[in-house]
N, C-alpha and C positions, 0 to 999 in steps of 0.2 A: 247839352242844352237842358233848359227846367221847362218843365209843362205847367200849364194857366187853362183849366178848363172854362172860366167862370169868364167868357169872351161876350161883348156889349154887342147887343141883336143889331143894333143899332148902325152901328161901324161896320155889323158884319153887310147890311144891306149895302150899305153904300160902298165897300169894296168890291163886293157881286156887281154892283153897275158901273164898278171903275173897270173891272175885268172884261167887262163886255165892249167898253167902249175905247179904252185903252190898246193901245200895242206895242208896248214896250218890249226887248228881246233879254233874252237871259246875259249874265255879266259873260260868258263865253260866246253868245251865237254875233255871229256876224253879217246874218242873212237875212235880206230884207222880203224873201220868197214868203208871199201868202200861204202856202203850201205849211210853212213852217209853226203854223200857228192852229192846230190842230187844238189844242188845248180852247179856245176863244170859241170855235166851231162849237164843241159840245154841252155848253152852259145850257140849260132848260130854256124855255118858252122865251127864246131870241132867233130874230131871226140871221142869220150868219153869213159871213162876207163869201166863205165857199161853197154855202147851199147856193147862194145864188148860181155861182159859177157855173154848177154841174145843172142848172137849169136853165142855163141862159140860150139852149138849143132847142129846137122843141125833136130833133131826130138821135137824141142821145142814146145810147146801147147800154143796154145790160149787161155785162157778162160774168157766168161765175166759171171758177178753175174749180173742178171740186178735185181738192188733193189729195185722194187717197193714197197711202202706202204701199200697196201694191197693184194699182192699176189710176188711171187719168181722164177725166173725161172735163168736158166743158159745154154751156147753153149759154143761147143768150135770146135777148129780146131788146125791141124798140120802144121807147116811152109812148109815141105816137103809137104805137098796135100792142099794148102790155099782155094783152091772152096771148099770142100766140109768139110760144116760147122755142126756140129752135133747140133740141140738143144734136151737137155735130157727131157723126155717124162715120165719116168716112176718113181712114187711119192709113197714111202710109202707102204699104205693098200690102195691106188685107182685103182679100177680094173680098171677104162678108160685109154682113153691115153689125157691128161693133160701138158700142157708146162711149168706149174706154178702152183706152191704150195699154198697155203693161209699160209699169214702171223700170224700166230696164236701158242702160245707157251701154255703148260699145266704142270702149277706147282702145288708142295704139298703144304701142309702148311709154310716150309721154303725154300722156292722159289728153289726146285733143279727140273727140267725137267722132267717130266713125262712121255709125247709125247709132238709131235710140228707138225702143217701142216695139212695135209691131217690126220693123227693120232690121233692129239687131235682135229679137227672135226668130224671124226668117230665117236671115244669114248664118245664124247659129246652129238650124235645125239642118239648113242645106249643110251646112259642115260636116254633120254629123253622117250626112249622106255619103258626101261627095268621099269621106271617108275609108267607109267600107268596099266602095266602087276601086281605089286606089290604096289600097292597102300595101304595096310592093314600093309607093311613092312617096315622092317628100310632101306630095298633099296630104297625107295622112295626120301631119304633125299641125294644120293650120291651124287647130282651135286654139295652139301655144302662144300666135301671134297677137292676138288683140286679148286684150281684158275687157269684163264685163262687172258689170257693177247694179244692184237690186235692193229693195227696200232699206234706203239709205234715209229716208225721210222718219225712220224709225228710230233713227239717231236722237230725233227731235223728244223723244218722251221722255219726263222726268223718272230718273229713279227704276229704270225698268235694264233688264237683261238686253242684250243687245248680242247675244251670241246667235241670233238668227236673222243678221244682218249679215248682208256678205259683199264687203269692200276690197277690191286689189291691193295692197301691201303699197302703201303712200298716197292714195288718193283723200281725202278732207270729204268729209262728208257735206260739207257747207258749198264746194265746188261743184261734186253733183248735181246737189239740189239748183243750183243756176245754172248748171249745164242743161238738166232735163228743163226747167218753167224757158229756159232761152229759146229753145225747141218750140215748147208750146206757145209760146208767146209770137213766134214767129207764123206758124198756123195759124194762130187769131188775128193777126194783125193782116196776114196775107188775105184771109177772108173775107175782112168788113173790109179792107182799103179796099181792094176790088171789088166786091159785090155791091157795097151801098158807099164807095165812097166816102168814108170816115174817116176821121181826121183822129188817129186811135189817142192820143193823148191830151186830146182836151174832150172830145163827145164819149169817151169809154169810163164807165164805171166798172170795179172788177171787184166781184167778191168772191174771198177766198174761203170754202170752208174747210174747218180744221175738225180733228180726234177731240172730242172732251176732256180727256188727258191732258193738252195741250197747255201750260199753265202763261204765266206774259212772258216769261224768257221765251218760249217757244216762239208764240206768234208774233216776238222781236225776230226773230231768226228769218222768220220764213218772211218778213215782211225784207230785213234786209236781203235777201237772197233773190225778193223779188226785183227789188230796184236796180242789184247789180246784172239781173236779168234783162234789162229792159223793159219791165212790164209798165213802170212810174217813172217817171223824171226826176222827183225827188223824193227821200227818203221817208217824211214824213206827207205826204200827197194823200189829200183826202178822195183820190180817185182808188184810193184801194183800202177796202173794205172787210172784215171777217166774220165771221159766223160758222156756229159749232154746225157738226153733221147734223146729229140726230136733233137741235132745232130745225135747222132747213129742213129737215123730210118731215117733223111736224107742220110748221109751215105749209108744205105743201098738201100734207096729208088733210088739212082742215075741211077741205071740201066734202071728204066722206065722212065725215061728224055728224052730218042730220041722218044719214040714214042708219047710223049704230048709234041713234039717239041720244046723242051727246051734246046737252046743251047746253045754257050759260049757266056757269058756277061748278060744271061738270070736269071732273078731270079723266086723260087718257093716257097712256101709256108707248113711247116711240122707239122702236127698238133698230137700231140702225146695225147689221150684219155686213159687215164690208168683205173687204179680202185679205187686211189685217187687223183690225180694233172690231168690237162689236161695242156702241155706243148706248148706254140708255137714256129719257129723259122723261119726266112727268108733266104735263102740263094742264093750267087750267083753261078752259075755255073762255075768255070775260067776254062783257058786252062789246058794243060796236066791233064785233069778229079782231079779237087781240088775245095773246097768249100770255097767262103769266105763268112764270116754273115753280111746282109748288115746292118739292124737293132738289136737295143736291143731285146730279146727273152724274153717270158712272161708266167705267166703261173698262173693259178688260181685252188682252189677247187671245183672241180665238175666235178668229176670221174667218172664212174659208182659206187661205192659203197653208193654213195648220193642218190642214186636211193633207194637203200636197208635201205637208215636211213630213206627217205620219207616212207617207208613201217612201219617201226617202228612208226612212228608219226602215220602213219594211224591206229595202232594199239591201241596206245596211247588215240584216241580220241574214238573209243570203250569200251573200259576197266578202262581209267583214264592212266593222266600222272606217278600218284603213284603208280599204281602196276604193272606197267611198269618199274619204277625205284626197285622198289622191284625184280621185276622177274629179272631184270639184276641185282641186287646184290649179289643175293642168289642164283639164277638158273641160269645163265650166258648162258649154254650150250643148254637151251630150247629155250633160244631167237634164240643163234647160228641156232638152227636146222630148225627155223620156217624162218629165211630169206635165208637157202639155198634151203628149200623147197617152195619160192616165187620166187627164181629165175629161178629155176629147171622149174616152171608149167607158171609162168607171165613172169617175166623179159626177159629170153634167148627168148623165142618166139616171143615177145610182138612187132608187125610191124606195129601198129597205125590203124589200118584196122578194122573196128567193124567186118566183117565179119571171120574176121583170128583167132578173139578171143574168146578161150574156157571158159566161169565164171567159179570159183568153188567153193566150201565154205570150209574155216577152222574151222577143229574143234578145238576149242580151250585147251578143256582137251585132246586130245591127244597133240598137238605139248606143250603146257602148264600144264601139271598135277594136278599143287602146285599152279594153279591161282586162283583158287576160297576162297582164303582163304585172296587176296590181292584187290578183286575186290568191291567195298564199293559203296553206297547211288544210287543214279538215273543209273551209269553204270549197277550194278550188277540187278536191277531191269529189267533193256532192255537185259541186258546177259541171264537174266533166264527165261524170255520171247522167246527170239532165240534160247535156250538149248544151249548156248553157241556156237553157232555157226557163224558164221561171213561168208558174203556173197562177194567175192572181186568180181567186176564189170571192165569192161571196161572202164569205167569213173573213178574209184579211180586210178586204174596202168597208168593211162594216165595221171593224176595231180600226180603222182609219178615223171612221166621220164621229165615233162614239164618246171619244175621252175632248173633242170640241163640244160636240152638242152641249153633253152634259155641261160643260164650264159657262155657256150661254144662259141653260138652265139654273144653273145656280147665280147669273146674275140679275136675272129675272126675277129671283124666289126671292131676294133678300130687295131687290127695289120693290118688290109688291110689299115684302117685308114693313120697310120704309116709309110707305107711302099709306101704314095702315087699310089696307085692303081698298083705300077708297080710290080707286081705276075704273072709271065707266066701261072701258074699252083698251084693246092691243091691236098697236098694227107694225107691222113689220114691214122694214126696208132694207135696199141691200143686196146690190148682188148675191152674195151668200144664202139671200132668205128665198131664195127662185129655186134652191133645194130642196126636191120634194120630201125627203127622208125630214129633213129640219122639219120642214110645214108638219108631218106629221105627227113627229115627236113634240112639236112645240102645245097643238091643239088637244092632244094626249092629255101631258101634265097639267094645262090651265084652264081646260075649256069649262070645269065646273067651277073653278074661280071667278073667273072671267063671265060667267053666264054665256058662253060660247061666243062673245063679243069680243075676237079676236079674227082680225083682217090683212090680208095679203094684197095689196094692190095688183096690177095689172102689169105694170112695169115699173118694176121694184128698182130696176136696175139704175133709173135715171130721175127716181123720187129725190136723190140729195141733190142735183144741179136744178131739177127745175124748181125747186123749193129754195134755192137760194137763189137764183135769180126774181122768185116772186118778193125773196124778203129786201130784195136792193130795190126794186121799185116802189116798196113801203115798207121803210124802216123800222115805223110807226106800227110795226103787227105786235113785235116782242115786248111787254108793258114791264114785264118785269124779270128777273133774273136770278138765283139764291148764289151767293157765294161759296164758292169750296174752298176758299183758305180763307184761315184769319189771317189778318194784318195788323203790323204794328213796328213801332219804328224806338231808337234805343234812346232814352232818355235816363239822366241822372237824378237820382233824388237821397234824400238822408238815407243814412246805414242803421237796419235797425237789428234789434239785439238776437232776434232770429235767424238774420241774414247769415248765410257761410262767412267765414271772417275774412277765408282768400278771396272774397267779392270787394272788400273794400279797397278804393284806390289811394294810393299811395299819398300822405301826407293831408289828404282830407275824409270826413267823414260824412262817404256820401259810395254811393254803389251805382251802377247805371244797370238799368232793366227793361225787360221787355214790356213797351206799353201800347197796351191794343189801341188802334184807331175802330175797328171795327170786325163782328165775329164771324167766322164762319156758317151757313146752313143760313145765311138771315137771309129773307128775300125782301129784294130793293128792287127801288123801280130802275130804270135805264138812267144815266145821267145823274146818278149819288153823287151828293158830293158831301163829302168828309171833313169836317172842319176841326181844327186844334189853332193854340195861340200857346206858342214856346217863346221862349227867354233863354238869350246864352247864360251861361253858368258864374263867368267873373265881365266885369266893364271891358279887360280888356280884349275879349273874345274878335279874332279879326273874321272867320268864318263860323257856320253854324251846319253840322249835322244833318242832313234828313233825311239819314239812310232807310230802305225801307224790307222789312224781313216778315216772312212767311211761315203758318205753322198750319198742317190739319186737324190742329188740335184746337178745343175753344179758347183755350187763351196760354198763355208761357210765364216762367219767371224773367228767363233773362234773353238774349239773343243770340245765347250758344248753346241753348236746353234743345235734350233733343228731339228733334222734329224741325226746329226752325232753321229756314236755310235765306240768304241775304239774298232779296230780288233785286236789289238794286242802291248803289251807290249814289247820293246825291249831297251838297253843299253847296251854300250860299253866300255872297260876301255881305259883312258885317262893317260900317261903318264908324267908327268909336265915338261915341257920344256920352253922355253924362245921363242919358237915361236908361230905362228898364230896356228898350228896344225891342218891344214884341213884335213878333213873327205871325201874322195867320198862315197856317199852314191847310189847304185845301187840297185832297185828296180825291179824283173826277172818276167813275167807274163808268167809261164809255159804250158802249156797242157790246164789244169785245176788249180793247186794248184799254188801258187807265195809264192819266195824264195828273201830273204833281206841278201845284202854284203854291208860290210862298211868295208873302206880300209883308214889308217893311213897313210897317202899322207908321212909324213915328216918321219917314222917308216917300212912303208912297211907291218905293222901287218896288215893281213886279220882277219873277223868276218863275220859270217853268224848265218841265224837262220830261220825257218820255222814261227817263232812266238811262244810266248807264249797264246793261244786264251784263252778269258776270255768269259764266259755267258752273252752273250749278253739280 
């Protein structure tokens, strides 16, 4: 296709009010489901066939999944009573009270669910018991029978290691993630249909929030994962929602703004400490209480659960790295048990203090039954020297939590970096950040930055669910957004005498390259929309192009330079006519997800499409 920047303001208006009032379906859809017109929903200052919908109750529900990687919780609220936010508390077979589940599924041998959660951690730790008790018996061998499967939802990030995912040998990680939201979905639904009566799939709004990492392949994924879950009726259902972490816990955090003096035109700083991502984000305070993002938001691994693998390495160099990898192939559930009994007695206490700190020793055939049978040459020599016991010190849990801290620290230094010092204030959210060792180190390195306007809430643990449930009951918080990729879709134009010569295509003189729609780092309001008017290439063109590719770089030559990777495949049909047949092509940056309209200038046909997303 050829690009036409120089598009009549004129036409364009009156296509914008053909788009709103129009409902035309793409030359493939064949559904006549309002649901499916998502794209219509999010045009600016109209008001839309599905906001009505989700209004048309006055007892409608809130609720958010907040998805974290390695653990699960969810809130919700009623439109009719919007303060007061429920987050659910009660898990399973855990007699505490818990706002978040462990991310953790227990299948048979042909991957059907067993337990999940708090459940299949139980039953894994009772294993490990009922082990040692029977060690002469064929209980001994139980942990062989089910598989267990854990931060699988870590699949979902672009471009990152994935060796600290740990899936059974044929399971899809795309199955998981609907086997676990089936679960949760089932708790939700069992709770409002009982308790209030709801009718879960037309009065429920669900917002989901995601890792900032998360790029639209991702939150295609987890959207279809949810629908094969049951959470939506249809795939595209404006009844489910997204939103990143660390917006939600700003969001929520806004209420402590007046008193760290933080006021309009002021910006702050949201550090979301999970239990796999730690997420950053800057935002400005605007008038009528609205946030816009002044910079790109960031976000790296090293959660608190980094804490818990540095345990395993420690363990690792006791025993060997092999029977390490043995116990976690075979006994999965023993490992399970011994890192929730490291955080239970080290980790949750652990405030960097030699005085605060209780040693203890593990013993290793209890928490590991079936280890001595993997433990070989100079390890198993010093093992049976210490009767298998292992002494954990003050000094190992402290080179546990140190090489995370630091990598938090240094996401922090370079967004302050970023953000040219100008941070009114730091608040930290996150399970992870309820660490007193963190808290301290964190108020250490910034508190002269910061002017010591750096805050811990109260209960850190459940700032991302009730912050995303405040932002589904006014969507209207978020004003604006910066992008972390450019965008830009492949377009043909002449070859010129600079270009690579292997760039030219065959028989004509002409090269196709990469051409921005829009750059990276810009900040836009909610509901951009992108506008180009393209031209097929010859009269007889029967389809047209509007593949759409991604770079975090500020802009590309071509669509295979590297950096840029294809977000999405789309085309359109092309009618043959004797004229130019311009294309406005309209590119929508929603919420969270972006929605693609191409409209047949000379025809009047509309086309949409959420993408086709390919595995990046």
């Amino acid at each position: 296709m050829m690009s036409d920047n120089e598009g009549d303001d004129n036409v364009l208006v009156r296509v914008m009010n053909n788009i709103v009032l129009d409902d035309d379906d793409d030359d493939d859809d064949t559904s006549d489901d309002s649901d499916d017109n998502d794209f219509i929903r999010i045009i600016p200052r109209a008001k839309m066939p599905d906001d009505e919908k989700e209004n048309e109750k006055s007892d409608d529900v809130v609720i958010d999944d907040d998805d974290k990687n390695i653990r699960v919780g969810f809130a919700y609220a009623t439109k009719s009573n919007p303060s007061n936010i429920y987050v659910h508390e009660k898990w399973q077979e855990y007699s505490g009270r818990d706002y978040k589940t462990p991310t953790v599924l227990k299948y048979d041998d042909s991957f059907n669910v067993i337990s999940w959660g708090y459940s299949a951690m139980a039953s894994s730790s009772s294993s490990s018991k009922n082990n040692k008790k029977n060690k002469k018996k064929k209980n001994k061998e139980q942990a062989c029978d089910f598989k267990l499967a854990e931060r699988f939802k870590l699949k979902l990030r672009p471009n990152k290691k994935t060796d600290k995912i740990y899936l059974p040998e044929g399971l899809d990680y795309k199955k998981a993630i609907i086997d676990y939201l089936t679960k949760i979905r089932e708790v939700m639904q069992n709770l409002l249909e009982k308790s209030r009566k709801i009718d879960f799939f037309k009065q429920v709004l669900i917002i989901m929030t995601v890792p900032t990492e998360f790029d639209n392949r991702s939150v295609t994924i987890m959207r279809e994962c949810a629908f094969k879950a049951g959470l939506i009726k249809q795939m595209t259902s404006p009844r489910l929602k997204f939103t990143t972490e660390p917006e939600a816990g700003a969001i929520n955090c806004m209420s402590f703004l007046k008193d760290l003096n933080v006021g309009v035109e002021k910006t702050f700083m949201l550090v979301d400490c999970g239990g796999g991502t730690v997420d950053l984000t800057t935002r400005r305070l605007l008038k009528d209480n609205k946030l816009g993002e002044t910079i790109k938001s960031r976000g790296g691994d090293c959660g608190g659960s980094f804490v818990d693998d540095n345990f395993i390495e420690f363990l690792a160099s006791k025993v060997g790295q092999s029977a390490i990898d043995l116990i976690r192939k075979n006994h999965y559930s023993q490992l399970q048990y011994a890192v929730q009994e490291f955080c239970r007695r080290a980790k949750y206490p652990f405030t960097g203090q030699v005085n605060d700190f209780k040693p203890f020793e593990l013993d290793l055939t209890e928490y590991f039954p079936d280890i001595k049978q993997y433990v070989k040459g100079s390890e198993r020599v010093e093992m049976e020297k210490e009767e298998w016991n292992i002494e954990l010190k003050f000094d190992d849990v402290k080179k546990m939590f140190d090489p995370v801290i630091e990598k938090i620290i240094e996401l922090i230094s370079k967004h302050l970096d970023e953000s040219n010092n100008d941070v009114s204030a730091m608040l930290l959210v996150g399970g992870f950040s309820e660490s007193k060792y963190l808290q301290e180190l964190i108020s250490q390195k910034f508190q002269d930055r910061l002017q010591n306007k750096i805050y811990f809430p109260e209960h850190p643990a459940t700032a991302i669910v009730e912050g995303a449930v405040k932002y589904g009951l006014n969507r209207e918080v978020i004003a604006t957004r910066v992008l972390k990729w450019t965008y830009g879709t492949d377009v043909a134009r002449k070859w010129k005498s600079d270009d690579p010569e292997e760039r030219k295509l065959p028989g004509i003189d002409q090269v196709v390259e990469f051409s921005q729609l829009i750059e990276c780092e810009k900040e836009i309001p909610i509901n951009k929309v992108v506008t180009r008017i393209f031209t097929p290439g010859c009269i007889f063109q029967r389809r047209m192009g509007l593949d759409i590719y991604i770079t975090e770089e500020h802009d590309a030559d071509f669509c295979d330079s590297p950096g840029v990777k294809l977000l999405g495949k789309w085309s359109i049909k092309l009618p043959i006519t004797l004229g130019l047949r311009p294309v406005l092509f309209l590119l929508v940056f929603g919420e969270i997800e972006i929605s693609a309209i191409a409209i047949n200038l000379e025809t009047g046909r509309k086309h949409k499409t959420r993408f086709e997303l390919l595995e990046l």
